[in-house]
C-alpha positions as CSV (number, residue, x, y, z in Angstrom):
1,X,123.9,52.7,46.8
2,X,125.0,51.8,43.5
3,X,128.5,52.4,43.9
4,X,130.4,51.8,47.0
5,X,131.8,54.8,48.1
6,X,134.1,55.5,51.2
7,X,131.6,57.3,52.9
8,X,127.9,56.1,51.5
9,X,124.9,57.9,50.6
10,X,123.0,58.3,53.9
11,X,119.9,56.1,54.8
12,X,119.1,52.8,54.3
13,X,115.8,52.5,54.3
14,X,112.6,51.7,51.6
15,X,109.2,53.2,51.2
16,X,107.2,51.6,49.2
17,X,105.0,52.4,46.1
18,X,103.2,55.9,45.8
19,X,99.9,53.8,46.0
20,X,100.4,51.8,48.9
21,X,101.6,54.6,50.3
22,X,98.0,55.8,50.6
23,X,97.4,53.2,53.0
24,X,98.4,53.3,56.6
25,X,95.3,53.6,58.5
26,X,96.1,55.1,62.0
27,X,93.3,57.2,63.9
28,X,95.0,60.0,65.7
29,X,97.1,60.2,68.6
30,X,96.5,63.1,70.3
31,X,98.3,64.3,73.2
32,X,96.1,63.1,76.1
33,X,95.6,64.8,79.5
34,X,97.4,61.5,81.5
35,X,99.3,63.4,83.9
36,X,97.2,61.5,86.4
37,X,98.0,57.8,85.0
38,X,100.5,56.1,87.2
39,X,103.3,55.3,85.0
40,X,105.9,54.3,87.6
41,X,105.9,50.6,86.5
42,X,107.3,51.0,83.0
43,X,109.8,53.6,84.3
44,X,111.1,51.4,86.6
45,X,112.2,49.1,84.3
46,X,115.9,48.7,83.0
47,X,116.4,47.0,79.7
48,X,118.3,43.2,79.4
49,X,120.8,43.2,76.4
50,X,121.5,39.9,74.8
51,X,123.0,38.7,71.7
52,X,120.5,39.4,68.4
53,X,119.4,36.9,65.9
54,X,119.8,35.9,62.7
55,X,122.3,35.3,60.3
56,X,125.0,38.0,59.6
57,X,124.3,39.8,62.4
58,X,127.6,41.6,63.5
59,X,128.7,39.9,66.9
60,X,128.9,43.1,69.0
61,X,125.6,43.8,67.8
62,X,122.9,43.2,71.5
63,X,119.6,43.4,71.2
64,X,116.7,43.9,74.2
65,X,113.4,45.6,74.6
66,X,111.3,48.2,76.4
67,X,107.5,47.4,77.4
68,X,105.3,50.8,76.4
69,X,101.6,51.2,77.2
70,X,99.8,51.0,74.4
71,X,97.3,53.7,75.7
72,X,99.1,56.4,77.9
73,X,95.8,57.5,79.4
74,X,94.9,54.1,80.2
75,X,98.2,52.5,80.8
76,X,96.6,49.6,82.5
77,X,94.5,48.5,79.2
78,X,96.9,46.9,77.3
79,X,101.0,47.1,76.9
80,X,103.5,46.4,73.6
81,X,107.4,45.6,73.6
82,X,109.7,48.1,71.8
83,X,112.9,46.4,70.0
84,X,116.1,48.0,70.6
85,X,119.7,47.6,69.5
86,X,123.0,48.3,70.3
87,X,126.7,48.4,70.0
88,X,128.6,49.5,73.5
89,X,130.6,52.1,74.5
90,X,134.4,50.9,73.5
91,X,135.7,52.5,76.8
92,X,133.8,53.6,79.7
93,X,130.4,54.6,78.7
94,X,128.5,58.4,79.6
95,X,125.2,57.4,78.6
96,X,123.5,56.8,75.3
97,X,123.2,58.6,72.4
98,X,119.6,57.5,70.4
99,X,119.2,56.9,66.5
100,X,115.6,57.3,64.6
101,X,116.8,57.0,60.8
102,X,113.6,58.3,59.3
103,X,110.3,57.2,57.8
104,X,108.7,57.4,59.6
105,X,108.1,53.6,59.1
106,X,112.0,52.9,59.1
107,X,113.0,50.0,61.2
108,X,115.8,50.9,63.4
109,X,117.2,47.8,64.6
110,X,118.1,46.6,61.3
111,X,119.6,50.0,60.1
112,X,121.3,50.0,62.8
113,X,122.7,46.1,62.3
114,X,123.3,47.4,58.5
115,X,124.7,50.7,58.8
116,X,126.5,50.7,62.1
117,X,130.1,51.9,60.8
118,X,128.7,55.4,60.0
119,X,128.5,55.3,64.3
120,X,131.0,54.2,65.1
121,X,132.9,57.2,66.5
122,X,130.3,57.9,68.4
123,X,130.9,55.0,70.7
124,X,134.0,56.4,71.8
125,X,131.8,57.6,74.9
126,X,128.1,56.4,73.9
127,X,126.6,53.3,74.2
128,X,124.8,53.6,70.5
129,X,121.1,52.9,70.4
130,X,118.6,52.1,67.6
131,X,114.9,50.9,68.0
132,X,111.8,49.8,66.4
133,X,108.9,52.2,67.6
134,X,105.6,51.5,67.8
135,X,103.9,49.9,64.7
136,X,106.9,49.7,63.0
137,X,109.3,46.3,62.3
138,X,109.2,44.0,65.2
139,X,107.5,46.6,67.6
140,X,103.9,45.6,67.3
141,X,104.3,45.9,63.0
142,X,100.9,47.2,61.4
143,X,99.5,45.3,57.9
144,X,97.0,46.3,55.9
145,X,97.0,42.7,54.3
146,X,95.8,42.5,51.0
147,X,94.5,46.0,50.6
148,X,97.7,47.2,49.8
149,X,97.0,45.9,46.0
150,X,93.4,47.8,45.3
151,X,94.5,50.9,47.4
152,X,97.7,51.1,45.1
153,X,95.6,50.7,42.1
154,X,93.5,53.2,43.0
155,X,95.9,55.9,44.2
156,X,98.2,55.7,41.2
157,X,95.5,56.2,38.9
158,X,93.9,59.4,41.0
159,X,96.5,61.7,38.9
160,X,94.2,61.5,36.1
161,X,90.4,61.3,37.1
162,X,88.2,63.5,36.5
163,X,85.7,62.2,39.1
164,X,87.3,61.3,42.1
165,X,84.4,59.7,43.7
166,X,85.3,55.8,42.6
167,X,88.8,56.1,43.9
168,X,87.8,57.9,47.5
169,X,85.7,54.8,47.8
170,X,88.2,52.4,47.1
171,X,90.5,54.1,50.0
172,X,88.1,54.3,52.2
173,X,87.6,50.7,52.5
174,X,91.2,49.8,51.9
175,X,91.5,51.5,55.4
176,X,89.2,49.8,57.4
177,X,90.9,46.7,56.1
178,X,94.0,48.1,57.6
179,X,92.5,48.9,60.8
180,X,91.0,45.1,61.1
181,X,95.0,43.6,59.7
182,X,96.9,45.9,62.8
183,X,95.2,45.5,66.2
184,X,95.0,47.6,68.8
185,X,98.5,49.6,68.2
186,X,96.9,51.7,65.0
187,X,94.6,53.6,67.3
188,X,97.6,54.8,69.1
189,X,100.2,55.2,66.6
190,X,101.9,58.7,65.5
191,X,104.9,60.5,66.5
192,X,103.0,62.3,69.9
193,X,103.2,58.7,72.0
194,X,106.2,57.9,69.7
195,X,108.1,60.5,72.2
196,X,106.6,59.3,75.0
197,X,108.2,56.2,74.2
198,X,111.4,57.4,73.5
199,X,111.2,58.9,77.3
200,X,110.3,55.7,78.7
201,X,113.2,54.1,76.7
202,X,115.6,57.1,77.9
203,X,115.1,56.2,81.5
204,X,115.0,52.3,81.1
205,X,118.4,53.3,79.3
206,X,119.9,54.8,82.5
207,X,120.3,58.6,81.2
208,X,119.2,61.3,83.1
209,X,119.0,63.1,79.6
210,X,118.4,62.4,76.1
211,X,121.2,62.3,73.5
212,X,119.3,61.6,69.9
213,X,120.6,61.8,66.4
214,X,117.2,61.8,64.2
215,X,117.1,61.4,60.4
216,X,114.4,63.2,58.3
217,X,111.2,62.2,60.0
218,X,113.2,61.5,63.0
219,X,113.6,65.3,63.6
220,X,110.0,65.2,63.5
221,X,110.5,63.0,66.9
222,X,113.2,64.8,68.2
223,X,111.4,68.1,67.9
224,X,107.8,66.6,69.6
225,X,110.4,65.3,72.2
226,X,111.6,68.7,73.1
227,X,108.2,70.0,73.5
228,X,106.7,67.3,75.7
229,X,109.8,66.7,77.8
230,X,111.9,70.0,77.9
231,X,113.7,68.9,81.2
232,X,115.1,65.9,79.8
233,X,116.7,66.7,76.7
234,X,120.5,66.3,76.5
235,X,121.9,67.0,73.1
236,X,119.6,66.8,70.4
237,X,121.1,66.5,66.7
238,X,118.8,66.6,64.1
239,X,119.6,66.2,60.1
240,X,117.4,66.5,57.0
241,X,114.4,68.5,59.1
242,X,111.1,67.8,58.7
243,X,108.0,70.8,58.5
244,X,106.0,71.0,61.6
245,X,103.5,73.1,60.0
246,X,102.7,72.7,56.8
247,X,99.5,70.0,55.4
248,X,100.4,67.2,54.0
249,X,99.0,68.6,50.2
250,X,101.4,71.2,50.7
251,X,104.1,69.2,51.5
252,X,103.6,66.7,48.0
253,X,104.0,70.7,46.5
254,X,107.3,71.5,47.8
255,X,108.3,67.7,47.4
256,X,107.6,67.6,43.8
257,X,109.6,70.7,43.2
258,X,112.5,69.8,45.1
259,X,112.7,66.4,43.7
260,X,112.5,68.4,39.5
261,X,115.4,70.6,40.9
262,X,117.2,67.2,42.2
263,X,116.3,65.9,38.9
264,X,117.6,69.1,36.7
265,X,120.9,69.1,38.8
266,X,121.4,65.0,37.6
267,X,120.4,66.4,34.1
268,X,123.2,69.1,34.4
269,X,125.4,66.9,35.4
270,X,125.2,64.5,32.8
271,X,125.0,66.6,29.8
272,X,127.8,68.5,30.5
273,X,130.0,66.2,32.1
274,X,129.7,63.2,30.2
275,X,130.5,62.8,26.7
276,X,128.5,59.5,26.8
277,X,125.1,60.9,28.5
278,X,122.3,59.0,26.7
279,X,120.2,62.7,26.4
280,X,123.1,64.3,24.5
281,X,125.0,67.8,25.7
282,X,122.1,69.9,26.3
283,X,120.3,70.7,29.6
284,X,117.0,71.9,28.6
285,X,116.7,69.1,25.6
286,X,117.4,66.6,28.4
287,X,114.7,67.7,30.6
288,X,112.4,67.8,27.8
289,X,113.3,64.4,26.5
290,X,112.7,63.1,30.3
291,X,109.1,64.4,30.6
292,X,108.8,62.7,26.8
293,X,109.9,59.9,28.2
294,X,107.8,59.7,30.8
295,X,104.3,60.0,28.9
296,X,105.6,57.2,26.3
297,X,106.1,54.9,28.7
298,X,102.7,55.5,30.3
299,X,101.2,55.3,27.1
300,X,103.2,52.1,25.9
301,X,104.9,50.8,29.2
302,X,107.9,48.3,27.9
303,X,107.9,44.8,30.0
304,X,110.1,43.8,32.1
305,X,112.4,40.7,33.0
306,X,109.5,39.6,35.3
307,X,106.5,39.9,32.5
308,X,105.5,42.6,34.2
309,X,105.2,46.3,32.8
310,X,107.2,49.5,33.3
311,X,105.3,52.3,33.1
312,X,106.1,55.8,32.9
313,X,105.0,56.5,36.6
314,X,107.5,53.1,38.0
315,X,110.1,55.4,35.6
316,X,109.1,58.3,38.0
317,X,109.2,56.3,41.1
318,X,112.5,54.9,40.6
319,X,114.0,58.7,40.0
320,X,112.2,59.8,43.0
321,X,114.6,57.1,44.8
322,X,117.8,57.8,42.7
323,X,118.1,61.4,43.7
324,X,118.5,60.9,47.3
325,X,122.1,60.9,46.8
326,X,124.5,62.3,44.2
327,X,126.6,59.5,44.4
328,X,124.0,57.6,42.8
329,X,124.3,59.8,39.8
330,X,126.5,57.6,37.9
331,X,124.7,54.7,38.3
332,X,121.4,56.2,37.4
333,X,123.1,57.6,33.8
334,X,123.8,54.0,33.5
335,X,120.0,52.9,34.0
336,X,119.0,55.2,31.7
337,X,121.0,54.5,28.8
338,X,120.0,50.8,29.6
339,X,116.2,51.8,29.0
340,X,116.7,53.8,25.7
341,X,119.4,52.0,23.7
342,X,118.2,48.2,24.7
343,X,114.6,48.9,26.5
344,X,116.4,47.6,29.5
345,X,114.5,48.4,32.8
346,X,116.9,47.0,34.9
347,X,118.8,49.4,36.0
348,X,116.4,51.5,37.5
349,X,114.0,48.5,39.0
350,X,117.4,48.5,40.8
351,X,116.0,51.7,42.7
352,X,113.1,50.0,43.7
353,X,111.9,47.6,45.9
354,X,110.2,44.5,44.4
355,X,110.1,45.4,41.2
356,X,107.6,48.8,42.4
357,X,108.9,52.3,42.6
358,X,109.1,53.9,45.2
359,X,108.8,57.3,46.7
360,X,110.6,59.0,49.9
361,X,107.1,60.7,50.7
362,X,107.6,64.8,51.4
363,X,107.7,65.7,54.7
364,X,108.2,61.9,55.7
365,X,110.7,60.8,53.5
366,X,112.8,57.2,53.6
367,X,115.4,57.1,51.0
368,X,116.1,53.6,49.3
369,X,117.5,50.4,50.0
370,X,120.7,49.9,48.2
371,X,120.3,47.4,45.5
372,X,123.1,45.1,47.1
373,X,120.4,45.0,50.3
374,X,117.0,45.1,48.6
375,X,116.7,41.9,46.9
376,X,117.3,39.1,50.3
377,X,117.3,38.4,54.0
378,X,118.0,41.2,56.4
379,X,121.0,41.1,58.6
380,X,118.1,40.8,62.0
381,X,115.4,38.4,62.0
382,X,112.3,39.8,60.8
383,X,110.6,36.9,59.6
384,X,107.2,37.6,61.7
385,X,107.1,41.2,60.2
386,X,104.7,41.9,57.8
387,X,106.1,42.4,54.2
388,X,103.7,45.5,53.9
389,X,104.6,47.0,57.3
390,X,106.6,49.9,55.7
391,X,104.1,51.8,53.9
392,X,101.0,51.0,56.4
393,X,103.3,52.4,59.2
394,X,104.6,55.2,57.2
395,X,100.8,56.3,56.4
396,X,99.6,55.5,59.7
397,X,101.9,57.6,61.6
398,X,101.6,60.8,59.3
399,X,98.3,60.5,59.2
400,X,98.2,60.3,62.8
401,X,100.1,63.7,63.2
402,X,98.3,65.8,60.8
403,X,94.1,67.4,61.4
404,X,93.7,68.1,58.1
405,X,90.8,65.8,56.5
406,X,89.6,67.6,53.1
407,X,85.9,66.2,51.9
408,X,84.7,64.1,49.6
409,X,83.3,67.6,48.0
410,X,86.5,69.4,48.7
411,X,88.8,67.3,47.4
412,X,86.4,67.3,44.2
413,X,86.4,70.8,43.4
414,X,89.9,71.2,44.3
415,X,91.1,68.7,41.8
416,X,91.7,70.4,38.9
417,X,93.6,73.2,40.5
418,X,95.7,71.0,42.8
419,X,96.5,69.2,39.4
420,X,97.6,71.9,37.8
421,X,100.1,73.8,40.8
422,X,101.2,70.3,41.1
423,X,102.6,70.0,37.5
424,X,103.5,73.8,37.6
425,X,106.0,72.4,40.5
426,X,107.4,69.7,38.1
427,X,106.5,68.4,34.9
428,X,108.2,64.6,35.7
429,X,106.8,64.5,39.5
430,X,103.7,66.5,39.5
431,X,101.4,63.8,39.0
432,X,103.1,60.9,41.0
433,X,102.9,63.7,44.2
434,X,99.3,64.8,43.6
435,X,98.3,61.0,45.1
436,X,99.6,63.1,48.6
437,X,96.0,65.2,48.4
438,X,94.6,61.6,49.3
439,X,96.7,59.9,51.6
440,X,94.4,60.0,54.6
441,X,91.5,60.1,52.8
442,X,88.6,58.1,55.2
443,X,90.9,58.2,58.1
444,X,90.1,59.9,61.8
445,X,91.5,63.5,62.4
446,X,95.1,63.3,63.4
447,X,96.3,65.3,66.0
448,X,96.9,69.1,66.1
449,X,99.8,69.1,69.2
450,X,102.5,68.9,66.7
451,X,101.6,72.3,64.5
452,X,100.3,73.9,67.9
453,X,102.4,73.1,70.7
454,X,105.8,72.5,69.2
455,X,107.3,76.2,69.3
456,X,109.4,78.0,71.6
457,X,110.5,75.1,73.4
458,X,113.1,76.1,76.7
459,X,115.7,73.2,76.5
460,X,119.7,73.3,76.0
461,X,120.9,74.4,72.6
462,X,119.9,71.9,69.4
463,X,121.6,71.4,65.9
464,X,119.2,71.4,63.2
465,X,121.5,70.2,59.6
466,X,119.8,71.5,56.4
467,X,121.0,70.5,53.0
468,X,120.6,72.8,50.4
469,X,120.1,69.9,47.3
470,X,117.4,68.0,49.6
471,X,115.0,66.4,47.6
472,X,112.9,65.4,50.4
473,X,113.1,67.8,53.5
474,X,114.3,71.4,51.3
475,X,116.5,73.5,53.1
476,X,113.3,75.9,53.8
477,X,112.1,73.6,56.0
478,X,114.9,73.9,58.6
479,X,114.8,77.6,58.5
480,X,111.2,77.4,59.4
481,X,111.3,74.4,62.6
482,X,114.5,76.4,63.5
483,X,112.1,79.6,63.9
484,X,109.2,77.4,65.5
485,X,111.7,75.8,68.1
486,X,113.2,79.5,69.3
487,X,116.7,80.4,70.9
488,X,117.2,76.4,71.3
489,X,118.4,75.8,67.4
490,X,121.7,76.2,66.1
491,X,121.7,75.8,62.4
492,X,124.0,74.1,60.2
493,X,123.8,75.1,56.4
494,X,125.4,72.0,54.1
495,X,125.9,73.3,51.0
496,X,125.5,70.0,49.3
497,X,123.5,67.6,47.2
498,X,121.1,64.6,48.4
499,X,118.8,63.5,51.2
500,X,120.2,64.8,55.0
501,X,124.1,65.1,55.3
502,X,125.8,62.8,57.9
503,X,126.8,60.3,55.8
504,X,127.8,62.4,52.7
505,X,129.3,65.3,54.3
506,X,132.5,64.4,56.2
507,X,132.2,68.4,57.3
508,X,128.8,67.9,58.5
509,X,129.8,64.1,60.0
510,X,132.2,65.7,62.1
511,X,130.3,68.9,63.1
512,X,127.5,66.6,64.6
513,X,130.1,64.3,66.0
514,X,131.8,66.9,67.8
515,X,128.5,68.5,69.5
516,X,127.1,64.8,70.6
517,X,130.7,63.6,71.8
518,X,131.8,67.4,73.2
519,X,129.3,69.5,73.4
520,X,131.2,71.6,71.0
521,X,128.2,74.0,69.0
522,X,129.3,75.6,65.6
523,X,128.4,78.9,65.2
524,X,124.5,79.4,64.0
525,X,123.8,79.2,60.1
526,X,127.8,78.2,59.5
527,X,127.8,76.4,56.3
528,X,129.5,73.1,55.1
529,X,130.5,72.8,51.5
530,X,132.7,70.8,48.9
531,X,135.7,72.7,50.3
532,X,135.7,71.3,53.9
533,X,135.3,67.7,53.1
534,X,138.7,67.6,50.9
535,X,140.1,69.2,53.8
């Protein structure tokens, strides 16, 4: 967040450049036939709260951790601890209510340490609880090491081959370098045992049911939850919803489309609200003077205040991060008349993360640190996580959930067509997005449960939020799980701008307030707009 606001732009989180965001290397976790492995020990156990470390932390803040089998078929081979977090009930507690802020990849015990006012009204009732799942943060964190530098390399330049040969090479062996840097956890990563987890925490919590408010990829959870443990869901509140269906090429499609509307909506904005926009008082001249912009600076990148260069794709990248959120808009206008009067890239390396842009992957998506938290220590000590944890776990996991594996020969012939759709979906984002067609590129199939088996699910009423101005999960997308998942979702249409709408919607805050605290359903495909939050 550039600007403080009274209620911020929601999620906290960073993802990390579209390149090494090609690498997570995570064979698949498929939903195993286990019902015979005796699980009894782990869901015997009850978890121990104690103060959390490091320096900042807030001092209500308690930490404590769930042991897992790494291998649910084979619970005896092997076992990994799950960090938690939480702020108590202020009066007599009924329970937990569960937070996954996205990602997938995001750590949830520091989002939780950083972000915990946006809960806060939950703990009227709820004990409020965050976690680290596995792979990610200080759960058992996957690395691919130094890979991450030829993998990015490679992927970013993929946009413009001709012969794709060199760079499927490159991947492949960046990784098997992740699998050697991550141990035993990769090859049973992915959002399937990710809900077994979450029921092994839900019991170790004391609740007979689950209470969960997932982000983005965290519907992704919340929805593979459902399926796999029907009997046990409580109330389920999910917000910026994920596809369960649709391949991951697909996905870079609809992403690159939404994120051109997200950017043709700034673009309105600007021109005709500002007398000092740096594109002048015309929409359709600004969008062409973006996509101008754009190919100059990949031609002639400008250097930065660290030496090195800023390209037309880190230009990209760093627009892919300011639209999360309209009340970035301001901010970003700033950034950009910074660039073109003064050839000032500060402003928007202020979207990234360590000087690399940064995209909220379709389908998968983890909106950006604010600049006031990027640079610096975390408010939870992290010290032993790996700096490149982020983007293997993001990659590992969502490569872990879907089959698809296109060829060497497929992804050859295919090229030139992907290329083109993917510039017919935008102009500024098409080519940054096309690196998706290669994300899993030399990794094992993932597994098919999710787009098979999650439909139809028989548990208590759900509340799926869509936002209309997503530029990450599009507002098609919870139309569609809401029609895989059956009579169980209850949709709430937000009428508004940005990426999921908890923390920028004070209609939509309450709504899914009022259903985890009350039980207290609105009607299905009710709407929130402007109007209700100046109410």
């Amino acid at each position: 967040m550039l600007a403080k606001s009274t209620r911020s732009p929601f999620r906290r989180c960073a993802v990390t450049a579209a390149g090494l965001a090609l690498l997570g290397a995570g064979l698949p976790a498929v939903a195993a036939d286990d019902d015979r492995a005796d699980l009894s020990r782990f869901y015997r156990q009850k978890v121990r709260w104690s103060a959390c470390g490091g320096e900042g932390v807030p001092k209500d803040l308690q930490c404590g951790k769930v042991t897992v089998p790494v291998d649910y078929a084979r619970p005896g081979s092997g076992t990994l601890d799950l960090a938690l977090a939480r702020y108590r009930a202020t009066g007599e507690s009924r329970g937990s209510v569960v937070l996954n802020f996205g990602g997938p990849g995001g750590a949830g015990v520091r989002e939780l340490a950083s972000g915990a006012k946006e809960f806060m009204e939950l703990t009227d009732d709820y004990d409020v609880v965050a976690f680290d799942p596995r792979g990610v943060g200080r759960s058992s964190p996957v690395s691919c090491g130094e890979a991450a530098a030829e993998a990015a390399s490679a992927a970013n330049g993929s946009g413009d081959v001709t012969d794709p040969q060199p760079v499927l090479r490159r991947l492949r062996k960046a990784a098997a370098e992740c699998a050697a840097h991550s141990g035993p956890v990769l090859r049973r990563i992915g959002t399937v045992n990710a809900a077994r987890d979450l029921d092994v925490m839900r019991q170790a919590l004391g609740d007979a049911k689950l209470n969960y408010l997932g982000f983005s990829y965290g519907t992704r959870l919340g929805a593979v939850y459902a399926a796999q443990f029907p009997d046990k869901v409580g109330r389920l509140a999910l917000d910026g919803v994920d596809t369960l269906t649709e391949p991951l090429s697909e996905q870079g499609l609809v992403s690159a489309a939404g994120q051109q509307t997200a950017l043709e909506n700034f673009l309105d904005w600007c021109t005709r609200e500002d007398i000092a926009c740096p594109f002048g008082q015309d929409p359709r001249d600004a969008r062409e003077q973006v996509v101008q912009l754009v190919g100059s600076l990949d031609q002639d990148p400008v250097p930065t205040g660290f030496g090195d260069e800023f390209s037309g794709q880190d230009l990209v990248g760093a627009l892919a991060q300011a639209l999360y959120s309209k009340e970035w808009w301001p901010s970003l206008e700033r950034a950009f008349a910074l660039l073109l009067e003064d050839g000032d890239t500060r402003g928007l390396e202020a979207f990234t993360t360590g000087g690399m842009a940064l995209p909220g992957l379709p389908g998968f998506p983890v909106p950006p640190l604010p600049p006031r938290q990027q640079r610096g220590g975390g408010l939870v000590d992290e010290e032993d996580v790996p700096l490149d944890n982020l983007p293997a776990a993001l990659m590992a996991i969502n490569c872990a959930d879907d089959p698809d594996r296109p060829t060497a020969g497929q992804i050859t012939r295919n090229l030139g067509r992907l290329r083109a759709a993917y510039q017919e979906a935008s102009p500024v984002f098409g080519r940054y997005r096309l690196t998706q067609v290669l994300m899993c590129y030399g990794r094992p199939r993932g597994t098919d449960f999710i787009r098979d088996e999650v439909r139809d699910v028989d548990t208590p009423k759900m509340l799926l939020v869509g936002t209309r101005g997503d530029p990450a999960t599009p507002y098609r997308w919870t139309e569609q799980t809401a029609r895989r998942l059956g009579s169980s979702a209850v949709v709430l249409d937000n009428k508004g701008e940005g990426h999921t709408g908890y923390g920028s919607s004070k209609c939509v805050h309450r709504k899914v307030d009022a259903f985890l605290l009350y039980g207290t359903l609105p009607p299905d495909r009710s709407s929130c707009g402007a109007e209700d939050d100046e109410r």
